[in-house]
NUPA-782081 format. One record per atom (N, C-alpha, C): residue number from 0; y, z negated, x; atom name. Coordinates in Angstrom, 1 decimal, padded with zeros to 4 digits. Each point is the difference from the previous one (the first is absolute). Example, Ala and Ser with C-alpha at 12.3 -4.5 7.8 and 13.67 -1.06 7.14 Angstrom:
<pts>
+-----+--------+--------+--------+----+
:   k :      Y :      Z :      X :  a :
+-----+--------+--------+--------+----+
:   0 : -005.7 : -007.8 :  013.2 :  N :
:   0 :  001.2 :  000.0 : -000.9 : CA :
:   0 :  001.2 :  000.0 :  000.9 :  C :
:   1 :  001.1 :  000.7 : -000.4 :  N :
:   1 :  001.1 :  000.0 :  000.9 : CA :
:   1 :  001.1 : -000.8 : -000.8 :  C :
+-----+--------+--------+--------+----+
</pts>
This chain:
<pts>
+-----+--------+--------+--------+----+
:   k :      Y :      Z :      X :  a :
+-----+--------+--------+--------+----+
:   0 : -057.6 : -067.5 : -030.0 :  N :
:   0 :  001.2 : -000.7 : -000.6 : CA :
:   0 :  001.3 :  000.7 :  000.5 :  C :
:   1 :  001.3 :  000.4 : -001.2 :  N :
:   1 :  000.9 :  000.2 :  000.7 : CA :
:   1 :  001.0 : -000.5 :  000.9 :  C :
:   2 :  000.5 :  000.4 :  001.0 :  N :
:   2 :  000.9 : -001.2 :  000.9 : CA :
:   2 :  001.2 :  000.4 : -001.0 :  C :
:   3 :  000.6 : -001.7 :  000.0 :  N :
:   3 :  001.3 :  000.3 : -000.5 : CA :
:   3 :  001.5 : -000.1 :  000.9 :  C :
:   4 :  000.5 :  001.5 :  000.0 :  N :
:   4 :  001.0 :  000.1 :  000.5 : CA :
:   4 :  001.5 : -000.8 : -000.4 :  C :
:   5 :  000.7 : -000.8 :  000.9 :  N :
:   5 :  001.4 : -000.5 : -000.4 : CA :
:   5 :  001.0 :  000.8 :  000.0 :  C :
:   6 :  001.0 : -000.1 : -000.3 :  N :
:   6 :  000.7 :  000.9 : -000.2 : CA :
:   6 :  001.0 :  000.3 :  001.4 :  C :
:   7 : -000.1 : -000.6 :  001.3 :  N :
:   7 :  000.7 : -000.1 :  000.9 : CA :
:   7 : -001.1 :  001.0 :  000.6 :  C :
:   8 : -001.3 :  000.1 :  000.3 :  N :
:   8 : -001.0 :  000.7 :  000.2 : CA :
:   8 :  000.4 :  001.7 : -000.7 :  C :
:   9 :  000.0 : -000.1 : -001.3 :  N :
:   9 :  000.3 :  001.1 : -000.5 : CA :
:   9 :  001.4 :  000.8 :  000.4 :  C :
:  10 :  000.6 : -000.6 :  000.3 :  N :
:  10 :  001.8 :  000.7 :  000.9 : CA :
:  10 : -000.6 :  000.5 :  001.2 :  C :
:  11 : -001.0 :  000.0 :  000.4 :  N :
:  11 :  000.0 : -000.1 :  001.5 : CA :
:  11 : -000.8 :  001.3 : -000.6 :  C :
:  12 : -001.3 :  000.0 : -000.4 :  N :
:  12 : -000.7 :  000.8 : -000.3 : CA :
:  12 :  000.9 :  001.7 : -000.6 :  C :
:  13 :  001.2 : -000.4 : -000.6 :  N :
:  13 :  000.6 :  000.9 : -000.7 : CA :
:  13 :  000.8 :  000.6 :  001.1 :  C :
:  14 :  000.3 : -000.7 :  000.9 :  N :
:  14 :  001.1 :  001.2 :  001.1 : CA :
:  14 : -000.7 :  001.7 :  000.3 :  C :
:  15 :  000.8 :  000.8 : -000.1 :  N :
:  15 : -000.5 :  001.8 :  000.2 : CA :
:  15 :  000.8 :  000.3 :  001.0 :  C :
:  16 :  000.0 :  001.1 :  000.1 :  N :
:  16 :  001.1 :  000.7 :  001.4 : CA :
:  16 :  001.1 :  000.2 : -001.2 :  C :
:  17 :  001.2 : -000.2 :  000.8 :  N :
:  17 :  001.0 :  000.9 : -000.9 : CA :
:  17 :  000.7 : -001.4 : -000.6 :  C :
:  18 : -000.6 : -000.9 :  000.1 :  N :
:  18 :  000.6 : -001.2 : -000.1 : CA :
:  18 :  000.9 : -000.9 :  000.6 :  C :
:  19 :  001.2 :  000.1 : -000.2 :  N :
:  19 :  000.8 : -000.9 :  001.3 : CA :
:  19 : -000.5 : -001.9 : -000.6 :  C :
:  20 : -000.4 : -000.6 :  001.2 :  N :
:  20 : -000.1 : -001.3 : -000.2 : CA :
:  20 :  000.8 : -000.7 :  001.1 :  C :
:  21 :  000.1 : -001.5 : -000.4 :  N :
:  21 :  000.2 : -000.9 :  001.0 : CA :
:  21 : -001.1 : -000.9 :  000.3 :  C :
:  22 : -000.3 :  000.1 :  001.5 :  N :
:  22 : -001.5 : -000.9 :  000.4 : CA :
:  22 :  000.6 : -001.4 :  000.6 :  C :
:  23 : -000.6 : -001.2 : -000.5 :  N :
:  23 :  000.5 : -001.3 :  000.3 : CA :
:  23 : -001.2 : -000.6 :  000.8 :  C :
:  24 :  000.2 : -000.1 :  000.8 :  N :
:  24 : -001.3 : -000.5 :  001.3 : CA :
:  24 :  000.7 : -001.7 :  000.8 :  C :
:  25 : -000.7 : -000.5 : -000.5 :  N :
:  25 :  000.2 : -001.4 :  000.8 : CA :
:  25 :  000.4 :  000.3 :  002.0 :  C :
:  26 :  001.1 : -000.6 :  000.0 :  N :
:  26 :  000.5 : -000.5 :  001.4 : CA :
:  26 :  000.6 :  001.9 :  000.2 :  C :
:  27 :  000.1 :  001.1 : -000.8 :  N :
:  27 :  000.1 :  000.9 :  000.2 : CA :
:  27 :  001.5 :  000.2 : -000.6 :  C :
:  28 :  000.9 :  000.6 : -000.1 :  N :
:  28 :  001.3 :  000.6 : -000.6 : CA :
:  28 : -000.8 :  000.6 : -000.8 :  C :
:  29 :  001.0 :  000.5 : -001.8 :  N :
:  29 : -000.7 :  000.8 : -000.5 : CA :
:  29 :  000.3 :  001.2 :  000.0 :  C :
:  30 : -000.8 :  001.1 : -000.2 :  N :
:  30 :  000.1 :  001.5 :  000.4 : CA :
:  30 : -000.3 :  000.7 : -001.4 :  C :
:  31 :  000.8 :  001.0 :  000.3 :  N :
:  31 :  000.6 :  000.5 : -001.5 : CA :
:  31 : -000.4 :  001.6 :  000.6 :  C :
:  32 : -000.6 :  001.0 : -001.0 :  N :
:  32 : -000.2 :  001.6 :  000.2 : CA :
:  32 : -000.9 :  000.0 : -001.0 :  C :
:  33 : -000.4 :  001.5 :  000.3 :  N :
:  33 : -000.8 :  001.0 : -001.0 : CA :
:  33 : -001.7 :  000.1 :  000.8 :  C :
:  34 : -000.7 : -000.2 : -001.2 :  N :
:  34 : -001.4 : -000.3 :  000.8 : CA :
:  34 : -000.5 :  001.6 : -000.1 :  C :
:  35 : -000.3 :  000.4 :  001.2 :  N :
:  35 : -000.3 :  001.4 :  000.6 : CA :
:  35 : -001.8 :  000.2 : -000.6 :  C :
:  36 : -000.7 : -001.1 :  000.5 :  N :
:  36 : -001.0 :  000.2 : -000.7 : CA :
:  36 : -001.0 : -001.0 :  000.2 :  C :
:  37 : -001.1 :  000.1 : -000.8 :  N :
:  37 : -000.7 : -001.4 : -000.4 : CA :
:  37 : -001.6 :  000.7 :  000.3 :  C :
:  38 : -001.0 : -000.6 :  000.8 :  N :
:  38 : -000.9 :  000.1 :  000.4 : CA :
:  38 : -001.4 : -001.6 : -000.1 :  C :
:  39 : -001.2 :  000.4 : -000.1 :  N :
:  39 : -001.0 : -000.9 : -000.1 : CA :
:  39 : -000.2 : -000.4 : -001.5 :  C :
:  40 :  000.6 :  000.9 : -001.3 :  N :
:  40 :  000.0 : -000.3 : -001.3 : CA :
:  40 :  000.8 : -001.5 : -000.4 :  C :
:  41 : -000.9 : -000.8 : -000.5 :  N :
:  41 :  000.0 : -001.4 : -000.3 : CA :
:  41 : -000.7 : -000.6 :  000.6 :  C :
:  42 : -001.2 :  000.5 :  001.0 :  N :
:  42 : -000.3 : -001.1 :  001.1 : CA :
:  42 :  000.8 : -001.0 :  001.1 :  C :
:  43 : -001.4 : -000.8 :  000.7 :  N :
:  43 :  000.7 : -000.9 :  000.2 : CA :
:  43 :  000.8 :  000.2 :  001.5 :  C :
:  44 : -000.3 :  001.0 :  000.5 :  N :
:  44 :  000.8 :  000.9 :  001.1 : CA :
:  44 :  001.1 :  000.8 : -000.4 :  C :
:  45 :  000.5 :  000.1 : -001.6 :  N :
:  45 :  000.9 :  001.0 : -000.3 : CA :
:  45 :  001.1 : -000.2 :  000.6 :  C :
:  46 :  000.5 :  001.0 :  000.5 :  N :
:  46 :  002.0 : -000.2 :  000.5 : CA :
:  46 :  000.8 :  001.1 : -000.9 :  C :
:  47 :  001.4 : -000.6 :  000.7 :  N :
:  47 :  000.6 :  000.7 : -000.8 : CA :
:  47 :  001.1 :  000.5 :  001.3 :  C :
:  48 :  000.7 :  001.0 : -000.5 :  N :
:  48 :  001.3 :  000.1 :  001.2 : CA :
:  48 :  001.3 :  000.3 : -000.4 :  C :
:  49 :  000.9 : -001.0 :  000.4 :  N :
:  49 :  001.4 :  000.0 : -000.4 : CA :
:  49 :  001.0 :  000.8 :  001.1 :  C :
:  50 :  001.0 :  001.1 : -000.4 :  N :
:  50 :  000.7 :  000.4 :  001.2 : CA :
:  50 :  001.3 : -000.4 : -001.0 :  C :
:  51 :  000.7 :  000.2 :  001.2 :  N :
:  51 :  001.5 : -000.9 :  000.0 : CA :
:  51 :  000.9 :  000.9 :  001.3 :  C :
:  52 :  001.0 :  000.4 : -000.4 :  N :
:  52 :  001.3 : -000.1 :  001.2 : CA :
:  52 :  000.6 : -000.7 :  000.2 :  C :
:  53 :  000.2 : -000.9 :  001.7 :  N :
:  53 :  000.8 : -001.0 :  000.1 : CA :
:  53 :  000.9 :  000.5 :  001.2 :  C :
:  54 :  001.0 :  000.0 :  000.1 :  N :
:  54 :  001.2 :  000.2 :  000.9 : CA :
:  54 : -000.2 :  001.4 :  000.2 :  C :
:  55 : -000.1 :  000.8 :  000.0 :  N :
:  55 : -000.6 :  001.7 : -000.2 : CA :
:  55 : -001.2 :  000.3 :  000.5 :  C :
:  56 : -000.8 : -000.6 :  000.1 :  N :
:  56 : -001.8 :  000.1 :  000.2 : CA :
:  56 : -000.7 : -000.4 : -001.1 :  C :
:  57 : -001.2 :  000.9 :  000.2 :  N :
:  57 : -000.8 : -000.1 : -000.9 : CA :
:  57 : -000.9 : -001.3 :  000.2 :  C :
:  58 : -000.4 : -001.0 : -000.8 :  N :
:  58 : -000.9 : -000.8 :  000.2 : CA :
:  58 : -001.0 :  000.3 : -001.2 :  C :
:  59 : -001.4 : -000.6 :  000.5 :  N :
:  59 : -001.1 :  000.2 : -000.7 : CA :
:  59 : -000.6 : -001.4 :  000.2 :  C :
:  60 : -000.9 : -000.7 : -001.2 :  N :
:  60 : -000.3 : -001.2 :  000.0 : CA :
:  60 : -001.6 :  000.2 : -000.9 :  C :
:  61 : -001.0 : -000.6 :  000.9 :  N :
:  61 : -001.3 :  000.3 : -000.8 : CA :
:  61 : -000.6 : -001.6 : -000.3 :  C :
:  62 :  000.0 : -000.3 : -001.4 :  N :
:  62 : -000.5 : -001.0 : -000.3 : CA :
:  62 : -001.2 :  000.0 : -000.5 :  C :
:  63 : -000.9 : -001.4 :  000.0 :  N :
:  63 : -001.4 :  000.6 : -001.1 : CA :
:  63 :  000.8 : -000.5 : -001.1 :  C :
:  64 : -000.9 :  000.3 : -001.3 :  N :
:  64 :  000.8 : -000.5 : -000.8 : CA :
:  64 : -000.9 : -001.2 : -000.8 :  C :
:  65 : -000.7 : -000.4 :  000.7 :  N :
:  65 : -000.6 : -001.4 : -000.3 : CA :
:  65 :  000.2 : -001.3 :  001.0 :  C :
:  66 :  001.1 :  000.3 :  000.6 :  N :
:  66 :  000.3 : -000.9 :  001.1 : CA :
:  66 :  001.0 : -001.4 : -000.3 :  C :
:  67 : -001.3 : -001.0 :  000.4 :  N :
:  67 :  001.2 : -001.0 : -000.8 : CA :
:  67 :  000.9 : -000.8 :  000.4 :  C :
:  68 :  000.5 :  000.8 :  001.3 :  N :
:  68 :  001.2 : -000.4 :  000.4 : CA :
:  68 :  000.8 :  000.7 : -000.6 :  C :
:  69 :  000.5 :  001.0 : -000.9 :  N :
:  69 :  000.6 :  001.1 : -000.9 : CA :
:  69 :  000.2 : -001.3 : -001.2 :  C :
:  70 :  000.9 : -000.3 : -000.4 :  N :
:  70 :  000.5 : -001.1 : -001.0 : CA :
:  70 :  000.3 :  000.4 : -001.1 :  C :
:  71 :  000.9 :  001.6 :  000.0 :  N :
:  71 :  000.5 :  000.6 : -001.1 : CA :
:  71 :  000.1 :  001.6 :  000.0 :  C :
:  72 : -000.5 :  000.7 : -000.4 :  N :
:  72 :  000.3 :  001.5 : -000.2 : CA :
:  72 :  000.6 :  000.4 : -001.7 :  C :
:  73 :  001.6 :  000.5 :  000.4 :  N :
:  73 :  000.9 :  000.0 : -000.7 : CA :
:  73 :  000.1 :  001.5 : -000.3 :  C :
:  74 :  000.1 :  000.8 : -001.2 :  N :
:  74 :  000.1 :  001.3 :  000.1 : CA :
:  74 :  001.5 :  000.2 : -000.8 :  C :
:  75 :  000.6 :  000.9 :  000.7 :  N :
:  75 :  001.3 : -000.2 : -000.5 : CA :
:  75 :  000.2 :  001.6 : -000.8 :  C :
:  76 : -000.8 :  000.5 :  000.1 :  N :
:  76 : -000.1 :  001.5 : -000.4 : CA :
:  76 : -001.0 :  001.0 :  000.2 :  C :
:  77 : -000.4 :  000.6 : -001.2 :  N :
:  77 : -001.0 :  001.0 :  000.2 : CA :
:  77 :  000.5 :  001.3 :  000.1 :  C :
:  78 : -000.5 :  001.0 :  000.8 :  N :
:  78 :  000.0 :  001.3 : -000.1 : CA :
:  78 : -000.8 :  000.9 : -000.6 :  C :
:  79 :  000.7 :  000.9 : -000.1 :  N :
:  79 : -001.1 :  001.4 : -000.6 : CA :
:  79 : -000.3 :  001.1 :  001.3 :  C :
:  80 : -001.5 : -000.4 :  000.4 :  N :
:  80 : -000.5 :  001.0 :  001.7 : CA :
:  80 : -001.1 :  000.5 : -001.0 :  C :
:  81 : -000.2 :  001.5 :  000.8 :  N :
:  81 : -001.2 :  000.9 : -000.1 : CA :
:  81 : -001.0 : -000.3 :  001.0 :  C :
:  82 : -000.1 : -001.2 :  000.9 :  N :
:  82 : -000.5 :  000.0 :  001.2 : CA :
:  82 : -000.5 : -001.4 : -000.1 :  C :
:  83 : -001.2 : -000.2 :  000.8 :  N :
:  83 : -000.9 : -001.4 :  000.2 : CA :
:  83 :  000.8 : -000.3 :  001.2 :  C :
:  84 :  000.1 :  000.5 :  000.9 :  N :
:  84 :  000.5 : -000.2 :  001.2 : CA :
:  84 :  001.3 :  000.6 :  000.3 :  C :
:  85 :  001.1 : -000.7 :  000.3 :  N :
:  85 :  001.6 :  000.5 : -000.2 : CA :
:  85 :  000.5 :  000.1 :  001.7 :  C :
:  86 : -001.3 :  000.5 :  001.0 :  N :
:  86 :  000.7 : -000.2 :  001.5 : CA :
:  86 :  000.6 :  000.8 :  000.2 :  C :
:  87 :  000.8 :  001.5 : -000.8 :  N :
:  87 :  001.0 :  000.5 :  000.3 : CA :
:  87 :  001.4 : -000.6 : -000.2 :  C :
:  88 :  000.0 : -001.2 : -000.7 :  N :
:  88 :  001.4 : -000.4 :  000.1 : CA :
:  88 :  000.3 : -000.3 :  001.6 :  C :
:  89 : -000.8 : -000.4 :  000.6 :  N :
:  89 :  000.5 : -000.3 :  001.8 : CA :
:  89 :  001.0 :  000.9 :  000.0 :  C :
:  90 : -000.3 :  001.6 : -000.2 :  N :
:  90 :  000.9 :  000.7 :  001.1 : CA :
:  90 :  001.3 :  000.0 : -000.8 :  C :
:  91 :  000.4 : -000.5 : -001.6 :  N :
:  91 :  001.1 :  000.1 : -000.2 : CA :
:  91 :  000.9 : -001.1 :  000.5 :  C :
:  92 :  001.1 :  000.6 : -000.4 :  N :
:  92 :  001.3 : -000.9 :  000.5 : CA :
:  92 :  001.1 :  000.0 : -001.4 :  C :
:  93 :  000.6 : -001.6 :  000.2 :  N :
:  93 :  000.5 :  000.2 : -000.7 : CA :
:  93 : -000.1 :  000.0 : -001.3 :  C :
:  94 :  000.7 :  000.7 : -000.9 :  N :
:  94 : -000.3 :  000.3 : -001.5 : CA :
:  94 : -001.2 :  000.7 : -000.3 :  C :
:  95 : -000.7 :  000.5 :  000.8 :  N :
:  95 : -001.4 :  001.0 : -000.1 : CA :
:  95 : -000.9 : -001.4 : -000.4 :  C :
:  96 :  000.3 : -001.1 :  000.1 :  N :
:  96 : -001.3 : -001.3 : -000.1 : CA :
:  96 :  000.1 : -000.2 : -001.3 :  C :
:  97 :  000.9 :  000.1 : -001.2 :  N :
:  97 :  000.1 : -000.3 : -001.2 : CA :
:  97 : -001.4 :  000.6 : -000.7 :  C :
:  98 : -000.5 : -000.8 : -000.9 :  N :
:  98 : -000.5 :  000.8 : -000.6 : CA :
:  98 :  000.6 : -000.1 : -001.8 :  C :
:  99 : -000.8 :  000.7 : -000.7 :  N :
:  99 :  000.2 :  000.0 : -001.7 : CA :
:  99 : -000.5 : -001.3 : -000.2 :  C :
: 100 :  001.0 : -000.8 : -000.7 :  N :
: 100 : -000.9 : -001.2 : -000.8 : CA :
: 100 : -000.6 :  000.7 : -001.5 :  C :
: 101 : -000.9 : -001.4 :  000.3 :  N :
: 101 : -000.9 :  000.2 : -001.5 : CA :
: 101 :  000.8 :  000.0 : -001.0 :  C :
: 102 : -000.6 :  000.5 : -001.2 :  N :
: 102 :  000.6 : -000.5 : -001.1 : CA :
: 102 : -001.0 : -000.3 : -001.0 :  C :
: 103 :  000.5 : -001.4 : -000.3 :  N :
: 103 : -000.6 : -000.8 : -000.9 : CA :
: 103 :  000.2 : -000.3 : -001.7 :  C :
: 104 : -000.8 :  000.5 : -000.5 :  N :
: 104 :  000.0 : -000.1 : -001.4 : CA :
: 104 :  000.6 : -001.3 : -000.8 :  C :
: 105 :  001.1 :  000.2 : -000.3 :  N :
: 105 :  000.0 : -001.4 : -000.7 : CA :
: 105 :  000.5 : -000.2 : -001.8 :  C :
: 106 :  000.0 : -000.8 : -000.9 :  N :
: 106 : -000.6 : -000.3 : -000.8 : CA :
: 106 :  001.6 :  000.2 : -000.9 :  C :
: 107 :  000.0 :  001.3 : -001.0 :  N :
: 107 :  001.1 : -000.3 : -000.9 : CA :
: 107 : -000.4 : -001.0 : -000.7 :  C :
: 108 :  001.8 : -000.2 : -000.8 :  N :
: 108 : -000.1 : -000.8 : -000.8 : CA :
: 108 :  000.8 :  000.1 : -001.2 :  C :
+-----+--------+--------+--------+----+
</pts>
């Protein structure tokens, strides 16, 4: 039988590296960066990892991403990477952390 996936399930499922999100974790502040990279597929051990600069340090944040203290994962933008794993952004500074947004096909009229 197929499981059927909801659609809050399916956001979660869809985060890639190269993605800036905001992660919303109960009793936690929410934390906002580019997910460097996503490991364990869709299982039930999968994580994911968000980095962020805050006050001029680099922060890194490894969630699973079936954790149900995680309430909301918000994507606020997709990028265009050549890479599954994006851990050379650490050593940049600065403007070097941008990357290319996607671009999205959208519908003349």
């Amino acid at each position: 039988m197929a499981k059927k996936i909801d659609t809050k399930e399916e956001d979660r499922l869809s985060i890639k590296p190269g993605d800036t999100v905001s992660v919303y974790q109960k009793g936690q502040p929410v934390f906002s960066g580019v997910v460097l990279a996503r490991r364990g597929g869709n299982g039930p051990s999968a994580t994911f990892v968000v980095y962020a600069i805050m006050s001029g340090v680099g922060v890194e944040k490894i969630y699973p991403l079936h954790s149900p203290l995680i309430t909301k994962i918000e994507r606020i933008k997709s990028a265009k990477v050549r890479r599954a794993k994006l851990y050379y952004l650490r050593n940049k500074v600065g403007k070097g952390i941008k990357l290319k947004e996607k671009k999205t096909k959208s519908a003349r009229t």
